[in-house]
C-alpha positions as CSV (number, residue, x, y, z in Angstrom):
1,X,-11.4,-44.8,-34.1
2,X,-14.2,-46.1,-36.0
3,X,-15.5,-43.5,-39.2
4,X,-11.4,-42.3,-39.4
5,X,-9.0,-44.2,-41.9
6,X,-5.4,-44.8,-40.9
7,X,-3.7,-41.9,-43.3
8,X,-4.4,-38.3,-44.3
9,X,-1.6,-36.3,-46.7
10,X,-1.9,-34.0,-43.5
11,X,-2.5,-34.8,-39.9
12,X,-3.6,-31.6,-37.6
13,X,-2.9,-31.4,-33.9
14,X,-5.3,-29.0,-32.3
15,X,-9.0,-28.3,-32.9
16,X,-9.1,-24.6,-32.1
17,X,-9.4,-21.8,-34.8
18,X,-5.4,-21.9,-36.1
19,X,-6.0,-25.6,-36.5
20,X,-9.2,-25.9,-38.3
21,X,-8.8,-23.3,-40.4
22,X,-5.2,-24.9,-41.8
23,X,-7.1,-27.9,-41.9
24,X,-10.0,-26.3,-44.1
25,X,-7.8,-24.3,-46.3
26,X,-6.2,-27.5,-47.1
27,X,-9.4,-29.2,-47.4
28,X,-10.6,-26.5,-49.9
29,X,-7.8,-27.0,-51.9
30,X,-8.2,-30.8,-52.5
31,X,-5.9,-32.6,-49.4
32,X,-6.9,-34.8,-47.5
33,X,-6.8,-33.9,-43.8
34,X,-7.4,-35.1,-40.1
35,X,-7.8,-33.0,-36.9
36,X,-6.9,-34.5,-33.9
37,X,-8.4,-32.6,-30.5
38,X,-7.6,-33.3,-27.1
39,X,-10.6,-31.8,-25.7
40,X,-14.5,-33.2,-26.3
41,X,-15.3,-29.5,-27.4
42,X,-19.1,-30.4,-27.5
43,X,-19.4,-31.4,-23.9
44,X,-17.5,-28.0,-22.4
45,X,-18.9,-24.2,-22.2
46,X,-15.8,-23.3,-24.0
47,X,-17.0,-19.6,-24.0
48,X,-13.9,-16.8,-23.1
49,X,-10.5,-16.7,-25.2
50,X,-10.2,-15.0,-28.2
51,X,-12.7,-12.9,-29.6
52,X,-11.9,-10.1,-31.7
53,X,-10.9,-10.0,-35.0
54,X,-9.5,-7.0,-37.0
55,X,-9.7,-6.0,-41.2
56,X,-7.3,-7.9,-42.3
57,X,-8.3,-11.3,-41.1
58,X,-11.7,-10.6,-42.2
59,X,-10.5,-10.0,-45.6
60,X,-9.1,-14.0,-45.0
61,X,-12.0,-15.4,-44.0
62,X,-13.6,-13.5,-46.9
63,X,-11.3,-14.8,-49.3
64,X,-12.2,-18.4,-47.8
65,X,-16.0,-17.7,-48.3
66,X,-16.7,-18.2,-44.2
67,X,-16.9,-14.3,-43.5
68,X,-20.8,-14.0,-44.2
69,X,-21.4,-16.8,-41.8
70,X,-18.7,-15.0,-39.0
71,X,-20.9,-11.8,-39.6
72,X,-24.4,-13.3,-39.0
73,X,-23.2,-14.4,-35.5
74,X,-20.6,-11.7,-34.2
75,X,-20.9,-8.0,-33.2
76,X,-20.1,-5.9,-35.6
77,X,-18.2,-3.4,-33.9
78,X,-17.3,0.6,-35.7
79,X,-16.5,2.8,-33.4
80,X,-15.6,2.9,-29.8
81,X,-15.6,5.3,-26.9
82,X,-13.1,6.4,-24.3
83,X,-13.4,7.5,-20.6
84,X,-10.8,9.2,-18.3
85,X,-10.9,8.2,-14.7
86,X,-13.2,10.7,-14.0
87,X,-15.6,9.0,-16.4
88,X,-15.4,12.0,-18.9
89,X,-15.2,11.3,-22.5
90,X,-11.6,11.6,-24.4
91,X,-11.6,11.4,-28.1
92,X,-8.2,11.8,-28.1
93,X,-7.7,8.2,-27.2
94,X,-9.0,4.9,-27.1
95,X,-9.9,3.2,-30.4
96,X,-10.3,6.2,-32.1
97,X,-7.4,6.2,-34.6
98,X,-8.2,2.1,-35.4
99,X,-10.9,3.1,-36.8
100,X,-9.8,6.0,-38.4
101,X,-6.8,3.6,-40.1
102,X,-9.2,1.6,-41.6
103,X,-11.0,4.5,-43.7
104,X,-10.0,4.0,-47.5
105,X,-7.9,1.0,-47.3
106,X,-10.1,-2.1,-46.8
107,X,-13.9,-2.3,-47.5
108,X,-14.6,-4.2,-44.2
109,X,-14.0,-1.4,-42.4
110,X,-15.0,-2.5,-38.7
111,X,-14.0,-5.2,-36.8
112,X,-15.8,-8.4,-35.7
113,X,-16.3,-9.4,-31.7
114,X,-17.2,-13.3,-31.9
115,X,-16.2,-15.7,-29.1
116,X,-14.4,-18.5,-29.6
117,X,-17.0,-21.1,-29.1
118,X,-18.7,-19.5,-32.3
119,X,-16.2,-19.1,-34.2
120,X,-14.9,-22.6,-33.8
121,X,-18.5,-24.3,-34.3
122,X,-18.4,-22.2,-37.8
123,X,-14.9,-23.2,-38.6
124,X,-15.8,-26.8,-38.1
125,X,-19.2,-27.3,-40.0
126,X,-17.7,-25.5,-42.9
127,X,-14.5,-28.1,-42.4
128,X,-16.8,-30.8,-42.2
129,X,-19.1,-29.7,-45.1
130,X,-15.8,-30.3,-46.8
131,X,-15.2,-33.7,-45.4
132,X,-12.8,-32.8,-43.5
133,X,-12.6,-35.1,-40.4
134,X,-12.4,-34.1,-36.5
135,X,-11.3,-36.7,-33.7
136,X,-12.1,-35.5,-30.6
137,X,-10.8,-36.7,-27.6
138,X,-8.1,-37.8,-29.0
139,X,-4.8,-37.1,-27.6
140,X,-1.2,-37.0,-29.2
141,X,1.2,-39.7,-27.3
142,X,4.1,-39.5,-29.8
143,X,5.4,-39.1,-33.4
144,X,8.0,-40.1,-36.1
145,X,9.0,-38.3,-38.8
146,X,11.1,-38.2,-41.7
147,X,13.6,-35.8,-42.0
148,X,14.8,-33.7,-45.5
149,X,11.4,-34.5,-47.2
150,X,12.1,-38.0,-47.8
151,X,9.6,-40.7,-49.0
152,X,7.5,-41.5,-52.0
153,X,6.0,-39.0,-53.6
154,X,3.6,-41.2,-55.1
155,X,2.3,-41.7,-51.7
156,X,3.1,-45.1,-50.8
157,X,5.4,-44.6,-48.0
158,X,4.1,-43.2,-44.6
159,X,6.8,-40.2,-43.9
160,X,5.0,-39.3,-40.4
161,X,2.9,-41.3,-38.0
162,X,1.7,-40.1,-35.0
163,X,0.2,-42.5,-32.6
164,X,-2.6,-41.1,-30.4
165,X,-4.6,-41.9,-27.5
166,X,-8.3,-42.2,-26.8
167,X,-8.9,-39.9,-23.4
168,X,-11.6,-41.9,-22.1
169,X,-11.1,-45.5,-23.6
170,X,-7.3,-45.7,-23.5
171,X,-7.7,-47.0,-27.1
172,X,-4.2,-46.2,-28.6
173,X,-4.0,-45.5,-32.8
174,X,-1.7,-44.5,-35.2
175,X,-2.6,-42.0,-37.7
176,X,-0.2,-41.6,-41.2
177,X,0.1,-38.6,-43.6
178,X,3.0,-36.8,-45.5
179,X,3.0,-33.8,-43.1
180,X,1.8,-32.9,-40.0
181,X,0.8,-29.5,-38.3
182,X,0.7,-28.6,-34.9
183,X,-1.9,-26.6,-34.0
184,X,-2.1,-27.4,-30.2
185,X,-1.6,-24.0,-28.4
186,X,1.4,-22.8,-25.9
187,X,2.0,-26.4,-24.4
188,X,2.1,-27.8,-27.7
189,X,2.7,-32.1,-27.7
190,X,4.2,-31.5,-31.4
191,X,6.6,-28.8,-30.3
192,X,7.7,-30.8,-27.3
193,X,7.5,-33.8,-29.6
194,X,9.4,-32.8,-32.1
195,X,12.0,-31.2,-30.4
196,X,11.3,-27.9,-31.4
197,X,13.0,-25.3,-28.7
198,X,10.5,-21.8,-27.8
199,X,12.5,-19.3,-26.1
200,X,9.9,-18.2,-23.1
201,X,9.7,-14.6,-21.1
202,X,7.5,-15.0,-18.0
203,X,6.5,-11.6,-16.5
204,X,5.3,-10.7,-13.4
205,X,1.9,-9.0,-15.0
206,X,-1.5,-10.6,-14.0
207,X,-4.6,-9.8,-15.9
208,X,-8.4,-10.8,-15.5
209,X,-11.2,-11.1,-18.2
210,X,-14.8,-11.8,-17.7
211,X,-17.3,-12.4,-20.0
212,X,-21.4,-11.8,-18.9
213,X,-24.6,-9.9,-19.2
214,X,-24.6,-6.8,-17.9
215,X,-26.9,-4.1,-16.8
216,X,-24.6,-0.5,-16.5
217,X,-25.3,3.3,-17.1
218,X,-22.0,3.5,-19.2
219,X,-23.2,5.6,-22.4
220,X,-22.4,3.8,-25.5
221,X,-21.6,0.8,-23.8
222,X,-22.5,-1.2,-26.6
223,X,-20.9,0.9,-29.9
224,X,-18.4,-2.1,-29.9
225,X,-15.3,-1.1,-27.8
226,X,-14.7,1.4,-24.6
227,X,-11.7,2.1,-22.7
228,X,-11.4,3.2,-18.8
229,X,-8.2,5.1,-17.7
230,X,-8.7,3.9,-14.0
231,X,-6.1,4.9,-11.2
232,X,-6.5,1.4,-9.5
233,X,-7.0,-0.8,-12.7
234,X,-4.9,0.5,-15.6
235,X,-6.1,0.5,-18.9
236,X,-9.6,-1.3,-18.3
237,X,-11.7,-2.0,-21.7
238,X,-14.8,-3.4,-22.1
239,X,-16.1,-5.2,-25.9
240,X,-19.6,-5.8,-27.1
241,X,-19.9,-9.5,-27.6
242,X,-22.1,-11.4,-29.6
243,X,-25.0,-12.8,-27.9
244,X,-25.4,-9.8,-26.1
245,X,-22.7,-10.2,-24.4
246,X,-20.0,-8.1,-22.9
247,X,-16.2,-8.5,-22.1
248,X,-14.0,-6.8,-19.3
249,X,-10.3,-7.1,-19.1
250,X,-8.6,-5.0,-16.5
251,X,-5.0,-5.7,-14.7
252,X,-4.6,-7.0,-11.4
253,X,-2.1,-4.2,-9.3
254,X,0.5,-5.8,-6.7
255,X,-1.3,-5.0,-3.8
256,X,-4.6,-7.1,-5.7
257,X,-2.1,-10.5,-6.5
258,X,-1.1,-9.9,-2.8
259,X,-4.5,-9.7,-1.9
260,X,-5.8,-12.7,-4.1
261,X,-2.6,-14.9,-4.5
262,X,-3.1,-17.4,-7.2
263,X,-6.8,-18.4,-6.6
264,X,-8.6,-15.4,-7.3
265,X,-12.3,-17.0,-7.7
266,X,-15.4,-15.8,-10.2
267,X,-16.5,-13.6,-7.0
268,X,-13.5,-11.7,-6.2
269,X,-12.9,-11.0,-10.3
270,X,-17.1,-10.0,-10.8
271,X,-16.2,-7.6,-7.5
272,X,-12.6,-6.3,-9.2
273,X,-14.6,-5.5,-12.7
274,X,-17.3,-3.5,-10.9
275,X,-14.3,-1.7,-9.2
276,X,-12.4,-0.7,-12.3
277,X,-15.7,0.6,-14.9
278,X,-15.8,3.6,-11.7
279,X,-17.5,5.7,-11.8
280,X,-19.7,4.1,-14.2
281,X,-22.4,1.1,-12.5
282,X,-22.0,-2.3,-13.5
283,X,-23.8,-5.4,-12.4
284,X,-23.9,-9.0,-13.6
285,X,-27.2,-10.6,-14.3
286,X,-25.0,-13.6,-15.3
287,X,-21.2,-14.7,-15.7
288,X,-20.3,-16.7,-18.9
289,X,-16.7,-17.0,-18.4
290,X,-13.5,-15.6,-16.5
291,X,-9.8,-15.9,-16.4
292,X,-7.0,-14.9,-14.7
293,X,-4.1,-15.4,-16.3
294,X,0.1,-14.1,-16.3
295,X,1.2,-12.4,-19.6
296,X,4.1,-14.5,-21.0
297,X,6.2,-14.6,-24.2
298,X,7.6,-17.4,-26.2
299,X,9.1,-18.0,-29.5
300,X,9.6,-20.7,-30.8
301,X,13.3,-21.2,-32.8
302,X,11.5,-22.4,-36.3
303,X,7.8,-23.0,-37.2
304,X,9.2,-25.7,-39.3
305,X,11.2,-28.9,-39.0
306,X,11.2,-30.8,-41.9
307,X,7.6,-32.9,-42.2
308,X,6.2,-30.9,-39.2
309,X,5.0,-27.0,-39.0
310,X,3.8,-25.0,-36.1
311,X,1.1,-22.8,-36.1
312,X,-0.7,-20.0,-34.3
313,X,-0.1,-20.2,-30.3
314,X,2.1,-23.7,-30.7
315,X,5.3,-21.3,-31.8
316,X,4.6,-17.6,-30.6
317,X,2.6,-16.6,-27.8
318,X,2.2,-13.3,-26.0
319,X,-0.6,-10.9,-24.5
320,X,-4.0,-10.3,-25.1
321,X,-3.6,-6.7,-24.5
322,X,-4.2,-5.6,-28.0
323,X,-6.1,-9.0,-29.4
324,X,-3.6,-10.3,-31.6
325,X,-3.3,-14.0,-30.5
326,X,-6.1,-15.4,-32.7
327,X,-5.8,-12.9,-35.4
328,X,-1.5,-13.7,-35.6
329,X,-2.8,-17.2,-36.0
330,X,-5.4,-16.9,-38.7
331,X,-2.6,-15.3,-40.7
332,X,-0.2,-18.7,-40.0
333,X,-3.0,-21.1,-41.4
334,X,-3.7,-18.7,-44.5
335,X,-0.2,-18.3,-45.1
336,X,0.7,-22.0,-44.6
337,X,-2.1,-24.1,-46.2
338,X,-1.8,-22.4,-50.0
339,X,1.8,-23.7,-50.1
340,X,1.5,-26.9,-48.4
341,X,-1.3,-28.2,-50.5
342,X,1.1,-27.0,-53.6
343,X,4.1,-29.0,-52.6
344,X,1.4,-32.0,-52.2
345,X,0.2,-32.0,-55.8
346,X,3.5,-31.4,-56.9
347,X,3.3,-28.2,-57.6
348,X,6.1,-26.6,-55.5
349,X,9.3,-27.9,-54.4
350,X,9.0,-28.9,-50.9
351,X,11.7,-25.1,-49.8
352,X,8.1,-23.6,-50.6
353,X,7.6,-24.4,-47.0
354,X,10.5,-22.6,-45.8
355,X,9.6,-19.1,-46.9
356,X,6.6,-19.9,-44.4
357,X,8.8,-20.1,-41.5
358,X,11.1,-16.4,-42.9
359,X,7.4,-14.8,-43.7
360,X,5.7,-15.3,-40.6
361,X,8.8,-15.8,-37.6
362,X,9.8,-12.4,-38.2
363,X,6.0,-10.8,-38.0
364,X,6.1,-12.7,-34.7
365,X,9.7,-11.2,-33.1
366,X,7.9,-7.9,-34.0
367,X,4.9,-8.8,-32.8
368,X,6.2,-9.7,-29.3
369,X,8.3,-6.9,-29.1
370,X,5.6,-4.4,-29.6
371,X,3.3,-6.5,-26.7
372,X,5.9,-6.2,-24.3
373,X,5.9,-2.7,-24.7
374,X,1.9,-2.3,-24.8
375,X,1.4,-5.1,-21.8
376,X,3.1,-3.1,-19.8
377,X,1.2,0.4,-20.6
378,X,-1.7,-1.3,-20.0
379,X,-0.5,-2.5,-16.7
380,X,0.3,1.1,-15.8
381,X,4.0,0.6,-16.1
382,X,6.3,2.7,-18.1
383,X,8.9,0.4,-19.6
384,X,12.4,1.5,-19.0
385,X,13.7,1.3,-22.3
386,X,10.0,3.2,-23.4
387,X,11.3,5.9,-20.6
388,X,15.1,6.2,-21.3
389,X,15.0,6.5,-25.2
390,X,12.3,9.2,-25.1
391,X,13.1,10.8,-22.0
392,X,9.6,10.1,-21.1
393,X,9.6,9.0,-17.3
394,X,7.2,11.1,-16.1
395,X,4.4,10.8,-18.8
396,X,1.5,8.8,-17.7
397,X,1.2,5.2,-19.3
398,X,-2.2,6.1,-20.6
399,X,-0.9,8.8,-22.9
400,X,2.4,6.3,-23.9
401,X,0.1,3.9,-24.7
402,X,-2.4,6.3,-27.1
403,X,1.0,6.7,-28.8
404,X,2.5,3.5,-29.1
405,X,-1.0,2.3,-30.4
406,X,-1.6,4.9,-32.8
407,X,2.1,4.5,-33.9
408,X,1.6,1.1,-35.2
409,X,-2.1,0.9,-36.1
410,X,-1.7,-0.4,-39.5
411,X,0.4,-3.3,-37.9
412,X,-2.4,-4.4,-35.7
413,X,-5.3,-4.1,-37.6
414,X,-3.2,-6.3,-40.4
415,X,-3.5,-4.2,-43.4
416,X,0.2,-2.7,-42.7
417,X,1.6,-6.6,-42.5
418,X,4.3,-7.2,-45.1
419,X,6.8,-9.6,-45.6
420,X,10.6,-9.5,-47.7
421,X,11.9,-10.3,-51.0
422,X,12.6,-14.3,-51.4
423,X,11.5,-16.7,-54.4
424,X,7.6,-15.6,-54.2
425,X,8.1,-11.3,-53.4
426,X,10.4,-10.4,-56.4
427,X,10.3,-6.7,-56.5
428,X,11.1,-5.1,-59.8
429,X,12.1,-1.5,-61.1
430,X,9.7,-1.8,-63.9
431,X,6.7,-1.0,-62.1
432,X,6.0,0.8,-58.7
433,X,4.3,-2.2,-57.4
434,X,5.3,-3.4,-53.8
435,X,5.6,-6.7,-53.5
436,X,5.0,-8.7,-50.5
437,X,2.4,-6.4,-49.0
438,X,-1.2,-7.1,-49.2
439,X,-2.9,-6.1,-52.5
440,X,-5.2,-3.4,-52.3
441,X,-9.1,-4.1,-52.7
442,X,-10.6,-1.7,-55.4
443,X,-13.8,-1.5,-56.7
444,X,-14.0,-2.5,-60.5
445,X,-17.5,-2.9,-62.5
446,X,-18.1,-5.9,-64.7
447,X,-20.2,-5.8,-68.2
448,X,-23.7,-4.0,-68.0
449,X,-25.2,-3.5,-64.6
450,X,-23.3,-0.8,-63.1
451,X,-22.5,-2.7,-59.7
452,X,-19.6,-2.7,-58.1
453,X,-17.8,-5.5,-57.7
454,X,-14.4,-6.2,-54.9
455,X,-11.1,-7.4,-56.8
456,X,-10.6,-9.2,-53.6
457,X,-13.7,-11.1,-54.6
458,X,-12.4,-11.9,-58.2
459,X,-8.9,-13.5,-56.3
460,X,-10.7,-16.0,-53.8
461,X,-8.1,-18.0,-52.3
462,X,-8.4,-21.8,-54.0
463,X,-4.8,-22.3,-53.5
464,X,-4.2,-20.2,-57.2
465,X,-2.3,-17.6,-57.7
466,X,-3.9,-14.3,-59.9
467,X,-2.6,-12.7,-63.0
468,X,-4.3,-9.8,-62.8
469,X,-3.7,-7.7,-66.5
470,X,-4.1,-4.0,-65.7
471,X,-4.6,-3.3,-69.3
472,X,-4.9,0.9,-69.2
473,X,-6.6,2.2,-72.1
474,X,-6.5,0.1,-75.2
475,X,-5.9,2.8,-77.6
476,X,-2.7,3.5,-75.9
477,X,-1.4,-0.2,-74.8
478,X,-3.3,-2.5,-77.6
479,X,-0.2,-3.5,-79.0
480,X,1.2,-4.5,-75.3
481,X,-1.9,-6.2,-75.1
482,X,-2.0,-7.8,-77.9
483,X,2.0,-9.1,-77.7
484,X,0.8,-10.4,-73.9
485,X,-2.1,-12.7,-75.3
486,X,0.8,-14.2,-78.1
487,X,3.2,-14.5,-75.0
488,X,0.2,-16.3,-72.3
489,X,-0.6,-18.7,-75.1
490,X,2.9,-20.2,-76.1
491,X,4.4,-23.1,-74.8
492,X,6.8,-21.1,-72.1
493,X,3.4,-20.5,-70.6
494,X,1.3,-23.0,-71.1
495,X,2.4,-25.5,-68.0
496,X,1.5,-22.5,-65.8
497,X,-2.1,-21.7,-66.6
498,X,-3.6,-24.4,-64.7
499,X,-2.6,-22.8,-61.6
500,X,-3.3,-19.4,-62.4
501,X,-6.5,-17.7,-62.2
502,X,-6.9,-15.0,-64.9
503,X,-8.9,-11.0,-64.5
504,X,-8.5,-8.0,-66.9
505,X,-9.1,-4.5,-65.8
506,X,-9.6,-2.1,-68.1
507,X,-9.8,1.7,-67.5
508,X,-12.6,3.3,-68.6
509,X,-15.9,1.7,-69.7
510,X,-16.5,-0.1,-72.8
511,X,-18.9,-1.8,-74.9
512,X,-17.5,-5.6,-75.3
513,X,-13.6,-6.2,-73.7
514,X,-12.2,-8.0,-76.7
515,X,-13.3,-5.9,-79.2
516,X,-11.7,-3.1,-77.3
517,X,-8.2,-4.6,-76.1
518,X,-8.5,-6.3,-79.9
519,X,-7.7,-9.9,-78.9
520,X,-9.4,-12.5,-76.2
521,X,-9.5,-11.2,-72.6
522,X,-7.6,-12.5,-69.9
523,X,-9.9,-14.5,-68.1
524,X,-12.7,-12.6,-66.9
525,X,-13.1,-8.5,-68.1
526,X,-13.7,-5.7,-65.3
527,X,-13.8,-1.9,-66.0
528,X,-12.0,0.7,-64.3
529,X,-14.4,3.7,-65.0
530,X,-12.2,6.6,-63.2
531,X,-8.7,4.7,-62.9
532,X,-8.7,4.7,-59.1
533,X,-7.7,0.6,-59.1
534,X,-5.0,1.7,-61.6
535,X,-4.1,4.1,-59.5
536,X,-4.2,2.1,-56.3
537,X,-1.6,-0.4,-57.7
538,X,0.7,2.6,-59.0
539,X,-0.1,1.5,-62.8
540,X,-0.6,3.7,-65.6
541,X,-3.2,3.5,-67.6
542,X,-0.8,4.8,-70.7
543,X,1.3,1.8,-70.0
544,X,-0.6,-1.2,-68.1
545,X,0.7,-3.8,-65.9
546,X,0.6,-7.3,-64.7
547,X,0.1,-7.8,-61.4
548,X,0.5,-11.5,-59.7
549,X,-1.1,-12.1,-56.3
550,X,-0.4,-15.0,-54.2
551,X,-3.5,-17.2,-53.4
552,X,-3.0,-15.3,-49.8
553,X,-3.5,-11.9,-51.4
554,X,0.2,-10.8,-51.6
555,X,1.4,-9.2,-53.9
556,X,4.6,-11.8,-55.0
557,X,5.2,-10.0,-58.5
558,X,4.6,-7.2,-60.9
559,X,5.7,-6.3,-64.2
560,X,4.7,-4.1,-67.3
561,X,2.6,-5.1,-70.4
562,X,5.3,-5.4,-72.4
563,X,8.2,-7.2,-70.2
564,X,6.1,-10.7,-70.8
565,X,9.2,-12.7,-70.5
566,X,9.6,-11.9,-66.4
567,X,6.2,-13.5,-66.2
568,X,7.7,-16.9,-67.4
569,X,11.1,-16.2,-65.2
570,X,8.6,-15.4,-62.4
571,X,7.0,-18.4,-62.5
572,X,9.6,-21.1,-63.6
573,X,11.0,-20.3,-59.9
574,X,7.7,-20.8,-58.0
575,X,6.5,-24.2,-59.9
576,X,7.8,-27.3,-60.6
577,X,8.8,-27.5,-64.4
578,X,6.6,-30.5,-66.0
């Protein structure tokens, strides 16, 4: 494996978007990291799979400075259309009220359609501007590791080792690090390696994507998203791509997997697609990609096990119906990396790791539970339960499914995500902050030119968390203020501040921040001309607040001006004490 070295603090199984983006998130954070892919990526036309990616994981990749480079190359999709099966327009459906959820809560407002090939050649330049390393066409044969976070800390001891295999010269290696992720998709080698159990739910559901160029008189074909109610196909939609590209997903009925069996070819799909856009025309001038593929479920029982972690498809799996595969991954790596590179520079305790497992296990139970409700709706199946609890057996699946969508919007687009109290969420009656939900993005003006500027911009994600000093209007909370800046600058808090990253707002405009707030401002000053960020985070501006985000963007703590002492309890739970 000539160009790799024989240890990494963190080895990476898997080379697809989950695994290179854990791998560049700890990369950007100062660890040292490895990627070990099965496939020679390079040499394939690895164009289908996941391609759409919703508010909230924009606001990630934002946060990881890799959206602008995402944007340049994907379709940037705002609105969307939807057709009965007459081919008549319904604006009561489709993806109507996604778009309408997004309106004041986020400013990317849209989502992004990129295929995977893209997305992955971005994820791994920026990884390898980094230097980052990828082996490809490596393969992973076996692995040891240590359990209860044993070994040297100082790094001489080698607590996991996996030994992998060269696919086309047989060469076997062994690679060394502290921890090691597993990346590797639904037939994960770690999982099965590690003895990791995945509860599975096979259905009987059968769907078909292709991917291709094509010429068709739908109107508004190419706004971003459309949606078919057809009475042979189900719920058929069809996504603008980048590349000028176009995606069609429809299901197969019974009497089609009769029909085809289990060898339905790139024909017999191209002739299904042009049956399901009816009445609308739709001819291929060429074919990219196509699948056909049974919807399954898994789960797997932890997403970690002492030195190893499971991400992305390697511990939950489950449709594609409402494209949440890559973007329930992309939240994995951004939720795991921040604490993992802690607990290797000695920053967190190694049970840091656990809250990744309690965070993100549960967001996938819901997750699955809520596909196998809309898989089925999209199949044109009512489920049972769906039928019996609301007495709903004779409503059409397309209506059920306009409900069940629109029910839990916020869920799927990400923004609604949350996760529950435990040593980083600590909520607080002191303020009306909610911890462990996503912290708003508001617009907040720095000194002079009267620009805008995103607080999501101000709390890039280094792998620090944010103070964020809402400090009202100085005439009414200067003494808070002033009692905060004594407090930040003693010794209770001085061990902290090397792992925080400091931002005042302060409501209303003024000439020079520390003249107005009458002592040094906290990190960088913004101004809060008519409240509204205040607002957003439920502060006063009579009173203030202190607001800590996780490197992540979730809100882990809030407090008011004046209650500086929580700050220090806050904290002395979350770091190590020097």
């Amino acid at each position: 494996m000539a160009g790799f070295r024989d240890r990494y603090d963190v080895v990476i199984c898997g080379g697809g978007p989950v695994g290179l983006l854990t791998a560049y998130g700890l990369q950007r954070m100062g660890i040292k990291t490895c990627v070990v892919e099965r496939l020679e990526k390079h040499k394939l036309p690895m164009y289908g799979r996941a391609c759409t990616l919703f508010p909230r994981t924009l606001e990630m990749f934002d946060q990881y400075d890799l959206l602008t480079r995402l944007n340049q190359v994907g379709f940037v999709a705002r609105s969307g259309v939807n057709y009965d099966k007459d081919g008549r327009r319904d604006s009561t459906r489709g993806m109507r009220h996604v778009f309408d959820a997004m309106q004041g809560h986020t400013f990317l407002d849209y989502m992004l359609n990129i295929r995977l090939k893209y997305s992955e050649d971005i994820l791994k330049a920026e990884y390898e501007k980094l230097g980052g390393v990828v082996a490809s066409g490596w393969e992973l044969r076996s692995l040891t590791a240590q359990t209860d976070h044993e070994g040297d800390k100082n790094g001489h001891s080698c607590p996991v080792k996996v030994e992998v295999k060269n696919v086309d010269t047989s060469e076997v290696r062994t690679i060394a690090g502290d921890y090691l992720v597993g990346a590797d998709g639904a037939h994960s080698a770690v999982r099965h390696l590690a003895s990791i159990s995945s509860a599975t739910d096979s259905t009987t559901l059968r769907w078909v994507r292709v991917d291709g160029v094509v010429e068709t008189d739908m109107p508004d074909s190419r706004e971003g998203f459309a949606h078919l109610e057809s009475p042979t196909h189900g719920n058929v939609f069809c996504a603008a791509l980048d590349h000028g590209r176009t995606r069609v997903g429809f299901a197969l009925s019974q009497d089609m997997m009769i029909k085809y069996g289990e060898n339905m070819t790139q024909q017999q799909a191209v002739d299904e697609a042009k049956l399901a856009v009816k009445p609308f025309s739709w001819e291929y001038k060429c074919v990219d990609w196509y699948t056909v593929y049974n919807v399954r479920h898994s789960l797997a029982d932890t997403f970690v096990k002492d030195r190893i972690l499971l991400a992305g498809d390697a511990c939950h799996s489950h449709s594609s119906g409402t494209a949440q595969g890559m973007n329930t991954g992309v939240h994995d790596a951004f939720n795991l990396a921040w604490k993992l590179a802690g607990v290797l520079k000695g920053w967190y305790h190694a049970s840091i790791l656990d809250t990744y497992d309690s965070e993100r296990r549960p967001v996938a139970q819901h997750l699955i539970r809520l596909d196998k409700t809309f898989s089925a709706l999209i199949s044109g199946t009512v489920p049972p339960e769906l039928a019996v609890a609301g007495g709903l057996s004779s409503t059409e699946p397309t209506a059920l499914l306009a409900r069940a969508l629109e029910d839990n919007v916020q869920f799927n687009i990400g923004l609604g995500i949350r996760y529950g109290a435990n040593m980083l969420n600590v909520t607080t009656k002191s303020t009306t902050v909610p911890c462990g939900w996503r912290a708003p993005d508001v617009a907040v003006y720095g000194p002079g030119a009267r620009i805008p500027t995103r607080l999501h911009t101000l709390m890039k994600n280094v792998g620090l968390f944010s103070l964020v000093v809402f400090a009202g209007e100085p005439l009414l909370t200067g003494k808070k203020v002033r009692n905060l800046r004594t407090y930040l600058d003693g010794d209770s808090m001085r061990g902290h501040l090397d792992k925080l990253s400091l931002v005042t707002v302060v409501a209303g405009n003024k000439p020079q921040a520390d003249e107005a707030l009458g002592v040094a401002r906290f990190g960088d000053a913004y101004y809060d001309p008519d409240s509204t960020a205040h607002a957003r985070y439920g502060v006063s501006v009579g009173s203030g607040a202190v607001v800590v985000v996780r490197p992540d963007g979730i809100i882990g703590f809030a407090t008011t001006l004046d209650a500086d002492t929580d700050l220090g309890t806050y904290f002395a739970r979350v770091f190590v004490q020097d």
